[in-house]
N, C-alpha and C positions, 0 to 999 in steps of 0.2 A: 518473542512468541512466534510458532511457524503455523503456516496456514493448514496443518493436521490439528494445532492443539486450539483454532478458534472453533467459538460455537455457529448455528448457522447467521446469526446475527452480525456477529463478529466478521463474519468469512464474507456476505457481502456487503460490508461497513454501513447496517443501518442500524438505528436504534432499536433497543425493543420493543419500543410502542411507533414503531415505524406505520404507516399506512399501508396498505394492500398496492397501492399505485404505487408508493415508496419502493417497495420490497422489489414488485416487478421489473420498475426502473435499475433499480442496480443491480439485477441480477443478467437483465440484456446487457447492461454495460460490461459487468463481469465477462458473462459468455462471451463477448464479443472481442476479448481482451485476451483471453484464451480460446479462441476458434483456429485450425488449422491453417498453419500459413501468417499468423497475425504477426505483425511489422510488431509490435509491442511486447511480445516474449520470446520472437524465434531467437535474442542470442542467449536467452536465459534458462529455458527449459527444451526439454528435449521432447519429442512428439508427445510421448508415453507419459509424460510428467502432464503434458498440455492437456492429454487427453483423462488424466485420473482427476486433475483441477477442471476440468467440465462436467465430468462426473458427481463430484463433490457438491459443486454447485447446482445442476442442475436438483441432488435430491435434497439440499437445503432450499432452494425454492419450492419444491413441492410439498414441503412441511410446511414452510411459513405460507403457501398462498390458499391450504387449505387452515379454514379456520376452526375444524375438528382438531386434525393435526398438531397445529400449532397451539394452540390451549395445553395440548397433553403436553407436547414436547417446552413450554412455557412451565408448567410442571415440575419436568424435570431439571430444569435449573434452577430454580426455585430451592431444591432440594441438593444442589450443587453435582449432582450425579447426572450428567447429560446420555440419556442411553439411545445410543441412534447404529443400526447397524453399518451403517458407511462411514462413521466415525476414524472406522479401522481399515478405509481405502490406504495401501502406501504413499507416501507421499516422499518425495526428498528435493524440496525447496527451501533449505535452510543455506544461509549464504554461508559459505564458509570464509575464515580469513586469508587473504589474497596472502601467495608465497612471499617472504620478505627475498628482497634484492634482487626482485624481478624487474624493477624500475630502476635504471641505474642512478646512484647518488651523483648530482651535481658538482662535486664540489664546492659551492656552496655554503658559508654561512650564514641560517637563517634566525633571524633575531625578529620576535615582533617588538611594536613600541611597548614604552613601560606600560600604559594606561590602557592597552588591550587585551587583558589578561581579562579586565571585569565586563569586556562588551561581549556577549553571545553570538555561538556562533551562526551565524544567518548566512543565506547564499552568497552576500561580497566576502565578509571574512573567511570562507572557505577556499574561494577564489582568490585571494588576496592571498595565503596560505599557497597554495598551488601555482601563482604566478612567482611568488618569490623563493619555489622550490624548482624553476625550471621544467614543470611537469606540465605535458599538453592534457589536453582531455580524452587522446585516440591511448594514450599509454595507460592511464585510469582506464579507460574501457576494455583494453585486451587482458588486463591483471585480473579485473573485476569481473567480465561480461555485463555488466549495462553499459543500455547502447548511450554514444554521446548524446542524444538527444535528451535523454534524462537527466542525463548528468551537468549538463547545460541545464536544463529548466531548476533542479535543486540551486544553482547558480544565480541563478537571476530571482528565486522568488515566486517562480509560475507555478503554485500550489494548485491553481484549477486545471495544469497541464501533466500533473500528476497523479499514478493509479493510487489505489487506494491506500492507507498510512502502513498498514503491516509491510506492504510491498516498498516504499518508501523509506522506512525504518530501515530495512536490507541494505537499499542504497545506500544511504546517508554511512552504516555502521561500513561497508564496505569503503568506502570515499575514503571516509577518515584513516581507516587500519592503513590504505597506501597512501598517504600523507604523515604518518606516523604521529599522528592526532590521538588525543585520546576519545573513544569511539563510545562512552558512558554520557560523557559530559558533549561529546557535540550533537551526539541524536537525543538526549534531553533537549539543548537546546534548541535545536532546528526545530522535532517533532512539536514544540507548545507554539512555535510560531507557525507552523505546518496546519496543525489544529484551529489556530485562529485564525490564519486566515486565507481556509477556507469558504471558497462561497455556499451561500446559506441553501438548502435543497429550494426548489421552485418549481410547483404544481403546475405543469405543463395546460395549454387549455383543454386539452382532451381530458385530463385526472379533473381539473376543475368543474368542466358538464357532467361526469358521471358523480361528483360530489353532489352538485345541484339535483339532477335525477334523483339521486340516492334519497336526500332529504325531502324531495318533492312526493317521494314514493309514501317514505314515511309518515307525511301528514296527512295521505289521505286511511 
C-alpha cells in the first residue's frame, strides 16, 4: 500500500479511536519528517513529492482535529467510499524494485544453515544475509535510496528509531529485492515483529493536564 491509497488515519499511523492529543502528536512528527530540507527524506523524495506529502497531511489533520469533520469523514469509511478532495493530490512514493546487477555478485556461495529456513526474518538475519553476500550497507543505499542510517536501524531492531510502518514496509521490501530475498515473506516477517515491538504511545504531561482540565470541566 502507498501513502496515496491510505486513509487519513492510516497516513498518520494512528488509530481511529486515536485521541485529539494522539492525532496532533503524529501529525507534528509527520510534518516534521517531510519539512523542507529534512535529513530523513531528502535522499527519498524530491521537493515536490516532500511538498504534495505535507500537503496531504496537513489536510488529514484538519479533518481529524476538527470533530464536526471527522464524524462526517468517520462516515465515510464506515461506508468504505472515503470521499476527501485531496485524496486525488499526485503522489509518486511507491518504491519501485531496485535494477537487478547493480550490486555486482560476489562470487560467492551463499548457503544458509539447514535449520534457518524456519527462523524469521528479523534485523540479525538480514544482516547475517548481507554479511555473507559481501554487500556493505552504502551499496544497498545507492540501489535503493534509503539512507544507511535506516537501513542500519532495520538491522539492529530500532523499531522506535523508525518512521512510520508503510514507510518501513518500503524499506524492508527494497532491502530484500537487492539481496535476492524473497520480499513477501521477509516484510511479513520483519513488519509483525516491527508491529510488536513498537513502543506503546505515551500521553505527554502536557496531553495528561488538558485530560485532567478536560474532566475537571466536565463535572462542574
Amino acid at each position: 500500500m502507498t501513502p496515496t491509497e491510505l486513509d487519513h488515519y492510516e497516513l498518520l499511523d494512528v488509530a481511529r479511536d486515536a485521541s485529539p492529543e494522539e492525532i496532533e502528536r503524529a501529525y507534528r512528527m509527520a510534518a516534521a519528517t517531510y519539512e523542507a530540507g529534512s535529513l530523513a527524506t531528502y535522499s527519498l523524495y524530491s521537493e515536490s513529492e516532500s511538498a504534495a506529502m505535507r500537503e496531504r497531511l496537513e489536510h488529514a489533520y484538519a479533518v481529524l482535529a476538527d470533530s464536526a469533520a471527522r464524524a462526517a469523514y468517520d462516515g465515510t469509511l464506515a461506508n468504505g467510499t472515503p470521499a476527501d478532495p485531496l485524496d486525488a493530490v499526485p503522489l509518486d512514493l511507491t518504491f519501485e524494485e531496485p535494477p537487478r546487477g547493480e550490486i555486482p555478485a560476489t562470487g560467492l556461495e551463499f548457503l544458509e544453515a539447514p535449520d534457518e529456513d524456519s527462523v524469521p526474518f528479523d534485523g540479525a538475519r538480514l544482516r547475517r544475509n548481507r554479511l555473507q553476500r559481501g554487500i556493505d550497507l552504502d551499496q544497498i543505499s545507492r540501489v535503493t535510496k534509503v539512507q544507511p542510517t535506516y537501513l542500519r536501524f532495520i538491522e539492529e531492531d530500532r523499531y522506535d528509531a523508525l518512521p512510520a510502518a508503510v514507510y518501513v514496509r518500503g524499506f524492508v521490501t527494497a532491502y530484500a529485492r537487492c539481496l535476492g530475498l524473497p520480499p513477501a515473506r521477509v516484510v511479513t516477517d520483519y513488519m509483525e515483529r516491527f508491529e510488536a515491538g513498537r513502543p506503546p504511545v505515551v500521553a505527554t504531561h502536557v496531553e495528561v493536564t488538558r485530560r485532567a482540565v478536560g474532566r475537571g470541566r466536565a463535572r462542574r
